[in-house]
N, C-alpha and C positions, 0 to 999 in steps of 0.2 A: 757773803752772798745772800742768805737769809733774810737780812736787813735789807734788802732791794727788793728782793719781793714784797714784802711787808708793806712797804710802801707804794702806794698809791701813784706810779708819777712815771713817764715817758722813760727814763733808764730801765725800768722794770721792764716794759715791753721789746726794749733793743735786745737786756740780757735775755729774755725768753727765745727772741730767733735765734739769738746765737747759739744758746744751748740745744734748737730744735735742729738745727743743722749739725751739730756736733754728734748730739745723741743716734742722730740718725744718716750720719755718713755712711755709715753700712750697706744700707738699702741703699743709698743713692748710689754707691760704685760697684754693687751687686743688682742694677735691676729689673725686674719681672714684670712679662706683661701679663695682665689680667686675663685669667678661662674663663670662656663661656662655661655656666652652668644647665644641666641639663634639668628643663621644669622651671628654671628661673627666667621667665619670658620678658617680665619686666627690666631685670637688669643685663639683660644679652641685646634687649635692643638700646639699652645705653651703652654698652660697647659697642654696640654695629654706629653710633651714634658718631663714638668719641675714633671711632679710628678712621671715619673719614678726614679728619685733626690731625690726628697723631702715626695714623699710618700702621706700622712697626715698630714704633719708639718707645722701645719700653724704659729707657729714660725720664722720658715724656709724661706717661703715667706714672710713673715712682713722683717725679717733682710735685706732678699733680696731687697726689696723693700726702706729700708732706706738706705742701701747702697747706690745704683742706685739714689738714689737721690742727696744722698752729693753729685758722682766724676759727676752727671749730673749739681750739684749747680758752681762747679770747671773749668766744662767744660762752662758752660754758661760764666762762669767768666773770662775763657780766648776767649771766644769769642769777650768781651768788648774789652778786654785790647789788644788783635792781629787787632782790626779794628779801634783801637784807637779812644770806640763809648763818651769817658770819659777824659779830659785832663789831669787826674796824674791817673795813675796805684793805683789799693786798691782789697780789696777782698769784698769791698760794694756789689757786684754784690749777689756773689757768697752767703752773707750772707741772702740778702734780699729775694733771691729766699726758702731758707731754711726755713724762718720764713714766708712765703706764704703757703709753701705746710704743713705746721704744723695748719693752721690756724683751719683746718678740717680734721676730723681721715683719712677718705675716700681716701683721697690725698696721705696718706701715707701706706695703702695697696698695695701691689700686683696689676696691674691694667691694663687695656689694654692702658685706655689714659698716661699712664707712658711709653710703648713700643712706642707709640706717639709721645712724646716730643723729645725722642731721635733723631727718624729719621727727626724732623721737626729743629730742632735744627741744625743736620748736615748739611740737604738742603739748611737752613739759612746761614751758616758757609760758605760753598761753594759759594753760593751766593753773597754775599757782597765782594768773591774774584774774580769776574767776569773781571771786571775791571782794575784788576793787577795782571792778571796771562799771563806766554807766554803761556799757553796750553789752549786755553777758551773754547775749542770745548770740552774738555778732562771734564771740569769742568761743562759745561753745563749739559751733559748727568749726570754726576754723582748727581748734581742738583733733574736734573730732575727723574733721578731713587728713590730719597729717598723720592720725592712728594707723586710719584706713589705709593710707597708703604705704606704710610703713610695710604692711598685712598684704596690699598686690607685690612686692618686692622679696617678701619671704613669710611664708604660710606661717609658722610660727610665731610670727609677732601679733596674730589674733589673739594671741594671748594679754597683750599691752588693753585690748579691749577693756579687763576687768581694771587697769589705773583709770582709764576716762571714768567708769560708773565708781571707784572710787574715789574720784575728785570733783563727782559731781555731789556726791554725799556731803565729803569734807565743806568744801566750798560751797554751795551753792543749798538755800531749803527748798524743800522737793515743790516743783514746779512741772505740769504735767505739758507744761508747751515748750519748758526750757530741755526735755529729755526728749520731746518729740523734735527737736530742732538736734540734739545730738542723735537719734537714730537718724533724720534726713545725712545729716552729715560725715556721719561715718559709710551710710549706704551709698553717697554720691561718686566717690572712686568706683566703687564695683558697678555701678551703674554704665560711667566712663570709661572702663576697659573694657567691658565686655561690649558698651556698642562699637569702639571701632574694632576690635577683634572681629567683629560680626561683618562691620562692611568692609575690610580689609582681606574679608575669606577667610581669615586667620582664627575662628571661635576655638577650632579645637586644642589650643595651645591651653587654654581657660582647663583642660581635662587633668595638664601637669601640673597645675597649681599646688595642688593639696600635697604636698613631700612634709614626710616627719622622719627625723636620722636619730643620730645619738654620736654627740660631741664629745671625747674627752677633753684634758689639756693640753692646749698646742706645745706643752714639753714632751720631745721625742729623742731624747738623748739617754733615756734611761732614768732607774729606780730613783738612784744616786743624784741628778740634777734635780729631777723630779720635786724630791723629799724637800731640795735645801731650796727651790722655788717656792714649792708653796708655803714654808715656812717663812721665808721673807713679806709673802702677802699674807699672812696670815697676821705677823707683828705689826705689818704695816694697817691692817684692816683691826684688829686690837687696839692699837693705842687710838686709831681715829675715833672707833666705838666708846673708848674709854674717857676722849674729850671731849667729844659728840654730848653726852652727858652731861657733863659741867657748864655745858654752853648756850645747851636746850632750853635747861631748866631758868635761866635770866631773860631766856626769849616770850615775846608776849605769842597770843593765842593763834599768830596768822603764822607767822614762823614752826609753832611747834604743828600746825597741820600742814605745812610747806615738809617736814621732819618727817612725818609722819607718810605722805603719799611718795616722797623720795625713796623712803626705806621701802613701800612696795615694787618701786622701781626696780630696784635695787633686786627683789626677790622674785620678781617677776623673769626679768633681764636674765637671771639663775638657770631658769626653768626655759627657755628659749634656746640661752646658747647649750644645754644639755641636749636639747628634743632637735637641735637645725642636724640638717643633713650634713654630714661630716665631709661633703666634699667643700663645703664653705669652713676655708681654713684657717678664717680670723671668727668664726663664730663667738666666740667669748671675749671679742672687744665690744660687744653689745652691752657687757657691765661695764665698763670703765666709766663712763659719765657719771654715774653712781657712786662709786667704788670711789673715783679722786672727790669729790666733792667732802664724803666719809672721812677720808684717809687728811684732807686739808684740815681739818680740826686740830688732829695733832701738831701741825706746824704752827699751825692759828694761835694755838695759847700760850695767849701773854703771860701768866700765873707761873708758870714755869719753863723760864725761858732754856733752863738745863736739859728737860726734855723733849723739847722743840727740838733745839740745836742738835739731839742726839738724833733723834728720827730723819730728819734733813741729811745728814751725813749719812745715817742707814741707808735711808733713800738713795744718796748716789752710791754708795758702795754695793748695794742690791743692783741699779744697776748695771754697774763695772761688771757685777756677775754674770747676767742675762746674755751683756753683750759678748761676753768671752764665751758662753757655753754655747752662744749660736752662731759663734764668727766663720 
């Protein structure tokens, strides 16, 4: 099965849905409709939005939401592979991220931090093209608009602020119109909600914005799961760091600062899903985009195909575990 990822080529994408739909059978014949969150103004009117669609069906959003994940597993995937963050092309990415967000059901509902990834994702995507584009000013602002709105969706993600000013460092020499173009652009959301909140009567909604909570991990089964959870992500976040390494270091200078503002990602993403209000109960699939892209290294390497093949099989036997500890 390994050997079809690896590869580059239309089988690799059929076995990805099949495995998306297998992995996540759970949710789909257990499923949940999405809560309104209270202070979350922006994503409760994309529910008042989506259930004039869907009604009651919480079917409907579960499908939804496993969709948005595969073409989002896809999208992550060519994100690698257009920034050249991997030296052979595969669908590792795209897989690893699939078998993360199945780890736990929550991940796989309907969810605000799932409207999250997208835009954080994109801002990323933009970003790492800083550097190789003739339009950089065009790319900045765009950047910066998908920050900002990340930031009206869930107050915590002001935090992702400091990746744009660090990817304006990495990428881009200091330009005093090119950072004035990313403060326009990160200010233009906030600009845009608050005027239609204003003429819509609705400004004081602008008052709940600001929630800061504190996250643990979505394991609630006890010490006992708990322990052997994060031990599975921990081997799994290990060996990636450990190939991560080997793979950097052949990378020329755009890659290793592509390496470089990911791993901020990565630690930012940290400090987000700790500090989100704990009634958002996928908060900590806000790493994941991070986390698999990490964790694909270890499958990645060619050098040793022994310890590929070992983490690959960890991987689904990890998990076999998740899904039986939350069935």
């Amino acid at each position: 099965m390994l050997s079809i990822l690896r590869n580059n080529s239309p089988f690799a994408v059929i076995f990805l849905f099949i495995f998306a739909f297998v992995a996540k059978i759970q949710v789909l014949l257990h499923p949940q409709l999405p809560v309104m969150l209270h202070g979350h103004f922006m994503y409760n009117y994309v529910l008042r939005g989506l259930s004039t669609v869907f009604g009651r069906a919480a079917f409907a959003y579960t499908l939804l939401a496993v969709i948005m994940i595969f073409v989002q597993s896809l999208y992550l995937n060519s994100i690698a592979l257009r920034h050249k963050l991997f030296p052979r092309n595969s669908y590792l990415t795209a897989f690893t991220y699939l078998l993360l967000t199945s780890m736990y059901p929550r991940f796989s509902f309907f969810s605000e931090t799932l409207i999250l990834n997208w835009l954080l994702m994109g801002a990323t995507d933009i970003m790492f093209s800083f550097s190789q584009t003739s339009q950089p000013r065009k790319h900045i602002y765009n950047a910066a608009f998908l920050f900002s709105m990340a930031a009206m969706f869930q107050f915590t993600s002001l935090a992702f602020l400091l990746l744009l000013l660090v990817g304006m460092v990495l990428f881009r020499s200091f330009s005093l119109g090119e950072w004035s173009v990313a403060l326009l652009g990160y200010t233009t959301p906030v600009y845009f909600v608050v005027s239609v909140l204003f003429l819509v009567n609705k400004l004081y909604l602008f008052r709940y914005w600001p929630h800061i909570g504190f996250s643990m991990s979505p394991v609630k089964k006890g010490i006992g799961p708990f322990i052997v959870t994060m031990s599975g992500l921990f081997v799994l976040m290990t060996s990636g760091i450990v190939a991560m390494r080997k793979n950097v270091q052949m990378s020329n200078i755009y890659v290793r600062r592509d390496w470089i503002a990911l791993s901020f990602y990565l630690i930012i993403s940290i400090v987000v899903g700790v500090f989100t209000d704990n009634k958002v109960a996928s908060a900590w699939m806000i790493t994941l985009p991070a986390v698999s892209i990490i964790v694909t290294h270890a499958l990645a390497l060619e050098k040793s195909k022994r310890f590929s093949n070992f983490i690959f099989y960890f991987s689904l036997l990890f998990l076999a575990f998740c899904l039986w500890l939350n069935k």
